[in-house]
VEXDREN-2710 file (C-alpha; in Angstrom, 1 decimal):
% VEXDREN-2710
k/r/px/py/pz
1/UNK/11.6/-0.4/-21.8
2/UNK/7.8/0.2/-21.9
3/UNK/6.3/3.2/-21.6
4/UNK/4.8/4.8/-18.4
5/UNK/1.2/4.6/-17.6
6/UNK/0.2/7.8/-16.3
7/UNK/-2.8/9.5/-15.0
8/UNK/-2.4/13.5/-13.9
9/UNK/-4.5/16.2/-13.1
10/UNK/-7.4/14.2/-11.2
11/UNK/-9.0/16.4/-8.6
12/UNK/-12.2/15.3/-6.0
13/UNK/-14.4/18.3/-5.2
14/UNK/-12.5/20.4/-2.6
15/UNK/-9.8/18.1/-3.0
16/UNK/-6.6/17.0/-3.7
17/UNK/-5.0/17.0/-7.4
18/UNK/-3.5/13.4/-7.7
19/UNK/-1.2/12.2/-10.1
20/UNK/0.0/8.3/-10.8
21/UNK/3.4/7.7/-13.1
22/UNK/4.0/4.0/-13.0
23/UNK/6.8/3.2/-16.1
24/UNK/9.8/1.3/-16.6
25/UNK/11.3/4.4/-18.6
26/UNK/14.0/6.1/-16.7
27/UNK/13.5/9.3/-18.4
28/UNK/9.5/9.2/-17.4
29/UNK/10.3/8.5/-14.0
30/UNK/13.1/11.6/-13.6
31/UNK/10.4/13.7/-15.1
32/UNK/8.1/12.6/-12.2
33/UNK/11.0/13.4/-9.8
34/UNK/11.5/17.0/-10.9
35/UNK/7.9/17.6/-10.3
36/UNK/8.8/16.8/-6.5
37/UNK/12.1/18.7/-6.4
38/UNK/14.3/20.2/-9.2
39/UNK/18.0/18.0/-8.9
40/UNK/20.5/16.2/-11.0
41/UNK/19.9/12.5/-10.9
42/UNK/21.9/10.1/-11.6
43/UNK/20.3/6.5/-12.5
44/UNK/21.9/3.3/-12.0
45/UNK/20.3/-0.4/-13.5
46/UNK/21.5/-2.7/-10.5
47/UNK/18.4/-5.3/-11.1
48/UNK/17.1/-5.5/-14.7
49/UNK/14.8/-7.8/-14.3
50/UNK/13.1/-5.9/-11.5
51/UNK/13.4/-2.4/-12.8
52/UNK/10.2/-0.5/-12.0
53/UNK/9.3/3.4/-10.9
54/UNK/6.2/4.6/-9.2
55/UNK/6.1/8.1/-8.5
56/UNK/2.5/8.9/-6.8
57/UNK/1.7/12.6/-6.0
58/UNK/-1.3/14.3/-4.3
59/UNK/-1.1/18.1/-3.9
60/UNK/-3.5/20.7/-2.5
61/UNK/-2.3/24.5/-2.6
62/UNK/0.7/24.8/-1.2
63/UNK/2.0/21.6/-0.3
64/UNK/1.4/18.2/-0.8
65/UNK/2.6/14.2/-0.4
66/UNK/4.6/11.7/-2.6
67/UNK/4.9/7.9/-2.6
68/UNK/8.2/6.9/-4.3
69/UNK/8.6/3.2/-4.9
70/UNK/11.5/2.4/-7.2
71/UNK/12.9/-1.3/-7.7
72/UNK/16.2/-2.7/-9.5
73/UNK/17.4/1.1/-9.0
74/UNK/20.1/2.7/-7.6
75/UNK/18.9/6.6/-7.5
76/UNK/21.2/9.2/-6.5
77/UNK/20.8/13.0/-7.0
78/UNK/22.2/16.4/-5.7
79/UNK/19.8/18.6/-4.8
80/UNK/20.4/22.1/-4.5
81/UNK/18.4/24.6/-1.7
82/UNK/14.7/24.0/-2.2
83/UNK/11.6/26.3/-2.4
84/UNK/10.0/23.3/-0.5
85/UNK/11.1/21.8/3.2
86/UNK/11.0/18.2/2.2
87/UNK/10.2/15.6/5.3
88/UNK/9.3/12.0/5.4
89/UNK/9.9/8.5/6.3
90/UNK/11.7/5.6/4.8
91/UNK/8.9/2.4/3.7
92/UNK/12.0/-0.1/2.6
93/UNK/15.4/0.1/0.6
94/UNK/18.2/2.4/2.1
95/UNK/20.3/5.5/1.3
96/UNK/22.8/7.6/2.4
97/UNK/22.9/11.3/2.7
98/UNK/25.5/14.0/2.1
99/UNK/25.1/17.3/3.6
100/UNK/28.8/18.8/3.8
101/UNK/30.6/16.9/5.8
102/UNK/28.0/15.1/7.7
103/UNK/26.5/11.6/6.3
104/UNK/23.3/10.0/7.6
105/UNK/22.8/6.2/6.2
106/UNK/19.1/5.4/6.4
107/UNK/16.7/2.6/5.7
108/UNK/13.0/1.2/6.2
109/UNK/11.2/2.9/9.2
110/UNK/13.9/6.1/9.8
111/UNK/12.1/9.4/9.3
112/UNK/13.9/12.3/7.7
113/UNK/14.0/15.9/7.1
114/UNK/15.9/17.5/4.6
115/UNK/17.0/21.4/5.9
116/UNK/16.4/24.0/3.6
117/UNK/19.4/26.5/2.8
118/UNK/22.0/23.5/1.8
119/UNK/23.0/21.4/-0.8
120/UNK/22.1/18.1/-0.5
121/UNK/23.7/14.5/-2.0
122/UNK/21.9/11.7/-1.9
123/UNK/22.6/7.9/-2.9
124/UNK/19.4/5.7/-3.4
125/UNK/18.8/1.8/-3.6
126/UNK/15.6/0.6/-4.0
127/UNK/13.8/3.6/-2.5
128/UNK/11.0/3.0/-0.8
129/UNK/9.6/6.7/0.7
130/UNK/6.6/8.8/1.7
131/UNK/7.4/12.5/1.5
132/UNK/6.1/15.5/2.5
133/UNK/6.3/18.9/1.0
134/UNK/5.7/22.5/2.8
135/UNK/6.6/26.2/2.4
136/UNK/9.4/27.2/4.6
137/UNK/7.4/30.1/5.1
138/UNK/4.4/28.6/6.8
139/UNK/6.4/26.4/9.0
140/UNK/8.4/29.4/9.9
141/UNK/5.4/31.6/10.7
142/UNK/4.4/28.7/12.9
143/UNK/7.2/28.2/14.3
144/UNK/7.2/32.4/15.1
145/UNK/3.6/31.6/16.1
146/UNK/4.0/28.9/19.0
147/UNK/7.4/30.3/20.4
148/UNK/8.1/33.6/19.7
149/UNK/11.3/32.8/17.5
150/UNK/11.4/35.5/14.6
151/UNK/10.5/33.5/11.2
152/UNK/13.6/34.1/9.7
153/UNK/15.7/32.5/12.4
154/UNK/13.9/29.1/11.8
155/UNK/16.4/26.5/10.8
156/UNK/16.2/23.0/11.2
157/UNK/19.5/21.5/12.4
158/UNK/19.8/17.7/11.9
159/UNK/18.1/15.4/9.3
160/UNK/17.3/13.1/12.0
161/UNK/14.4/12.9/14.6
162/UNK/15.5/13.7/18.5
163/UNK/14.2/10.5/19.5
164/UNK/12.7/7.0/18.5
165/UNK/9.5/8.2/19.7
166/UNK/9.1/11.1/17.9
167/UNK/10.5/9.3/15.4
168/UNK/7.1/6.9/15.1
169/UNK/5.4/10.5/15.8
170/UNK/6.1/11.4/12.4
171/UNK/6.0/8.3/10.9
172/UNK/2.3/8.4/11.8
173/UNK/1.8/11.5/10.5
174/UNK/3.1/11.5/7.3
175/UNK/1.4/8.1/6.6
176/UNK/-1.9/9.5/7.6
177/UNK/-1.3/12.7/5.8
178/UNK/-0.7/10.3/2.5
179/UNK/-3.5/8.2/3.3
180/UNK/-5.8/11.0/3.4
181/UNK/-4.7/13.3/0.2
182/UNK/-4.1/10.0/-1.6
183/UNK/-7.4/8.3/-1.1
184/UNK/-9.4/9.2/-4.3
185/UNK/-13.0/8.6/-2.3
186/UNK/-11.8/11.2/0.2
187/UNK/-13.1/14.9/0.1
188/UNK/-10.5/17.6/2.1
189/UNK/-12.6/20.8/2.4
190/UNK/-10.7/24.0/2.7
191/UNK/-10.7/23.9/6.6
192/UNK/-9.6/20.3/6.8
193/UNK/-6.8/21.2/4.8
194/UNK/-5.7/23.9/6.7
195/UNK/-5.7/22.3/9.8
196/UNK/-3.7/19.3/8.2
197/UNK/-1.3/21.4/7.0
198/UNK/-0.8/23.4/10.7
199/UNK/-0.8/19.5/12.4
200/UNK/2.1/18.6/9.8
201/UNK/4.3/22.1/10.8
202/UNK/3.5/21.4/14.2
203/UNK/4.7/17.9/14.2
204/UNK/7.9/18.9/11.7
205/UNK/8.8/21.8/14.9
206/UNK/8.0/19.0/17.8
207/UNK/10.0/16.2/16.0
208/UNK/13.0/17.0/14.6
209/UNK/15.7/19.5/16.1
210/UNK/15.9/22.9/15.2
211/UNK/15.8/26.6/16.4
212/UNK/12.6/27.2/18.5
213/UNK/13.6/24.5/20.5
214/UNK/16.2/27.4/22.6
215/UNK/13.2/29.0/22.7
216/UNK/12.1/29.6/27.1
217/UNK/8.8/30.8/26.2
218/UNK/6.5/33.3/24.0
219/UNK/7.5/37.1/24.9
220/UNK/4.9/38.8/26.4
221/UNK/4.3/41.1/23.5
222/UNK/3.6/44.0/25.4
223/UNK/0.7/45.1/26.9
224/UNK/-2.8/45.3/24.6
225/UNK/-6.0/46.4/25.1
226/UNK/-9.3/44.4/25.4
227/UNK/-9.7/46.3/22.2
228/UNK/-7.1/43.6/20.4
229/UNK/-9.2/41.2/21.3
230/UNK/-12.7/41.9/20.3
231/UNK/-11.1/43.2/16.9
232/UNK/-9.7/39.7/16.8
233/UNK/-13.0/38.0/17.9
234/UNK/-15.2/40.0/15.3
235/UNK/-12.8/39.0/12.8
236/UNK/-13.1/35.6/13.4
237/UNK/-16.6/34.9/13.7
238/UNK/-16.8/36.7/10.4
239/UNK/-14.3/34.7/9.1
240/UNK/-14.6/31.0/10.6
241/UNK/-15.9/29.3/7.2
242/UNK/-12.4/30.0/5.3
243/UNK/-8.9/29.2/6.9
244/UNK/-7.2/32.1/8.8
245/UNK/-3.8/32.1/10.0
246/UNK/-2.6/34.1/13.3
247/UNK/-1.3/36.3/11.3
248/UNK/-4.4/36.9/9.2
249/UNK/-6.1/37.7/12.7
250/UNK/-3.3/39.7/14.1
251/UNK/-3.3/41.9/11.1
252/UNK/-7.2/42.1/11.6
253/UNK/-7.2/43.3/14.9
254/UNK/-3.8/45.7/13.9
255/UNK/-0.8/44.3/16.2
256/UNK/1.4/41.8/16.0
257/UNK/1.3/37.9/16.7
258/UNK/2.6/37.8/20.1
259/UNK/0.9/41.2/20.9
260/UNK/-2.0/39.5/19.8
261/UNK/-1.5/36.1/21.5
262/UNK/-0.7/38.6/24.7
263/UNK/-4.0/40.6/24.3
264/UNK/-5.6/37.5/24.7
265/UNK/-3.9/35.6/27.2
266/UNK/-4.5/38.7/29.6
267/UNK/-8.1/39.6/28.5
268/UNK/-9.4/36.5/27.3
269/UNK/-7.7/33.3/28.7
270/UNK/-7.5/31.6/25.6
271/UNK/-5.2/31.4/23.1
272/UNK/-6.9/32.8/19.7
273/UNK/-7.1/29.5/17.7
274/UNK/-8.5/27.9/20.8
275/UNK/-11.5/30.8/20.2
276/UNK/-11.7/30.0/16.6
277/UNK/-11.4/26.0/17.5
278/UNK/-14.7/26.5/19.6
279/UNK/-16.3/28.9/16.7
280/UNK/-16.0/26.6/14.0
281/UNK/-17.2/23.6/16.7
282/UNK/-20.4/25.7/17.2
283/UNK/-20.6/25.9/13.4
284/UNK/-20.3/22.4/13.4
285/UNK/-23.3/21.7/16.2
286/UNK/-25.8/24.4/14.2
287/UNK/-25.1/22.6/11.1
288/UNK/-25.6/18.8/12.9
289/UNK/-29.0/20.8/13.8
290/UNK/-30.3/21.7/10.6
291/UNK/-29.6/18.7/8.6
292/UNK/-32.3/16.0/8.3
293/UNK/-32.2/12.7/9.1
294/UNK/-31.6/10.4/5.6
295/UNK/-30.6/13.2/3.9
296/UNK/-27.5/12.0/3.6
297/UNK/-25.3/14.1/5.7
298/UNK/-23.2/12.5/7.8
299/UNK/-21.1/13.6/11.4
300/UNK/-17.9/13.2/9.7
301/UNK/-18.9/15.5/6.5
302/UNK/-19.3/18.4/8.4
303/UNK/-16.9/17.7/10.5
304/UNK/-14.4/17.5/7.9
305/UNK/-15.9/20.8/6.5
306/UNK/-15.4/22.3/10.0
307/UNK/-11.7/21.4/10.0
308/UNK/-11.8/18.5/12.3
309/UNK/-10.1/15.7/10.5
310/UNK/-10.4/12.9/13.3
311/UNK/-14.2/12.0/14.1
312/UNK/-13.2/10.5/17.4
313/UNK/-11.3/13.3/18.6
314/UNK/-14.9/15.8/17.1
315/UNK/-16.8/13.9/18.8
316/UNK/-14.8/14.5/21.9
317/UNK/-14.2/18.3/21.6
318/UNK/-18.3/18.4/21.0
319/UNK/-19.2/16.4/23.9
320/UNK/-16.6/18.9/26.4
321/UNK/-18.2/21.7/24.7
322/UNK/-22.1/20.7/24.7
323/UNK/-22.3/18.2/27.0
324/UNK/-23.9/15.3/24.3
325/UNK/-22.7/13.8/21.2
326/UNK/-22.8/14.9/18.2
327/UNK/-25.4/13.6/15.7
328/UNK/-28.0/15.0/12.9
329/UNK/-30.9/16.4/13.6
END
């Protein structure tokens, strides 16, 4: 077999760190793998003529995305509980997987999640996949965020999506999400980042069936001063250029999520990242302002740098908020 042709530790400005193994070498591609997830595989020639491996990786802290493209291979693998929740959707080939008991057969265009906390068995032909890596943590403290559930009772209870439209929900996603972090033209300031890492938790929470969804409502959190929330608000007009996490501002303003997402629900009506939303988009319009004309800046640059990853939907929040559309100068 050749060897692999592979290019690693390419980063863009503010961006993602991308890395490209493309081999016939078994032992290259398992290498790849491991990167992804630590398992024991098991590698089967079914097609020798066709035998190829592409293992396509772009990661910004945290978490990250994978293309996996393997032909004239059977892959299978036990994977033990992983650091990362692992989510994603099948392009082409099929598989089965083994949790327990339980056994979900999948192919091209089924979307997957792989719970954390169990052993998993899976049995590969010709996979075909976009994956998508997060911290059980951060989905967790989303998860606590949105609903109220305590992080640590966030479990994800079937590898399959509730329905076929959440089903092309994610598929969406997760093909936008590697479009983006594997484009090498494409910047992804820290803010962008952020908020495409909260859209993919979000859409992991609304998709596929777990805890929070016994969830009624948020508790009330108890009753909090208008205090809370001008703590909160200094802290995140100070703070708007650099991602923040409700927890960062709860901690700021010295109670608790839900207290926090109380104080301002009672004092404020808004929900705090709706106040930091129209912060950073009045970042955005005094930056739009200051830039020149042929300078080169560009709507979707700052943007982008503001956290807004869709211009269409910026250009929407800005025209609610100001009443024109955006544009330099």
């Amino acid at each position: 077999m050749t060897g692999p042709r592979t290019r690693e530790g390419i980063a863009m400005p503010d961006g993602p760190v991308r890395s490209e193994v493309l081999t016939t070498d078994q032992d290259a591609a398992v290498e790849a793998m491991m990167r992804i997830a630590v398992h024991r595989p098991r590698v089967q020639v079914i097609d020798p003529a066709a035998v190829g491996f592409s293992v396509r990786s772009a990661g910004l802290p945290e978490w990250g995305t994978e293309r996996v493209t393997f032909t004239g291979i059977r892959y299978g693998s036990v994977l033990e509980p992983s650091s990362s929740l692992i989510a994603g959707v099948w392009r082409g080939g099929h598989g089965v997987l083994r949790m327990g008991p339980e056994e979900v057969a999948m192919g091209a265009g089924d979307a997957f999640i792989y719970p954390i906390g169990r052993t998993l068995h899976f049995d590969n032909v010709e996979p075909d996949k976009t994956l998508v890596r997060l911290p059980p943590a951060y989905v967790a403290g989303v998860a606590e965020e949105l609903t109220g559930l305590p992080a640590a009772d966030l479990h994800f209870l079937s590898a399959r999506p509730l329905t076929e439209s959440k089903r092309a929900n994610w598929s969406a996603t997760s093909e936008f999400l590697a479009d983006h972090l594997h484009d090498p033209g494409r910047e992804i300031p820290p803010l962008l980042a952020e908020q495409m890492m909260r859209l993919t938790a979000t859409a992991l929470l609304r998709v596929f069936p777990n805890t929070t969804m016994t969830v009624a409502r948020v508790p009330s959190g108890g009753r909090s001063s208008p205090a809370v929330v001008r703590r909160a608000t200094d802290f995140m007009d100070a703070n708007a250029g650099r991602p923040l996490t409700v927890a960062e501002i709860a901690a700021a303003a010295e109670v608790g999520p839900r207290a926090l997402q109380a104080a301002f629900r009672r004092h404020a009506m808004v929900a705090p990242l709706a106040y930091l939303r129209r912060v950073r988009l009045e970042r955005a319009r005094a930056d739009l302002r200051d830039a020149s004309p042929g300078d080169g800046t560009t709507v979707a640059a700052i943007a982008g740098r503001w956290g807004f990853h869709r211009a269409d939907r910026f250009a929407a929040a800005y025209r609610d908020a100001f009443g024109e559309p955006p544009r330099v100068g």
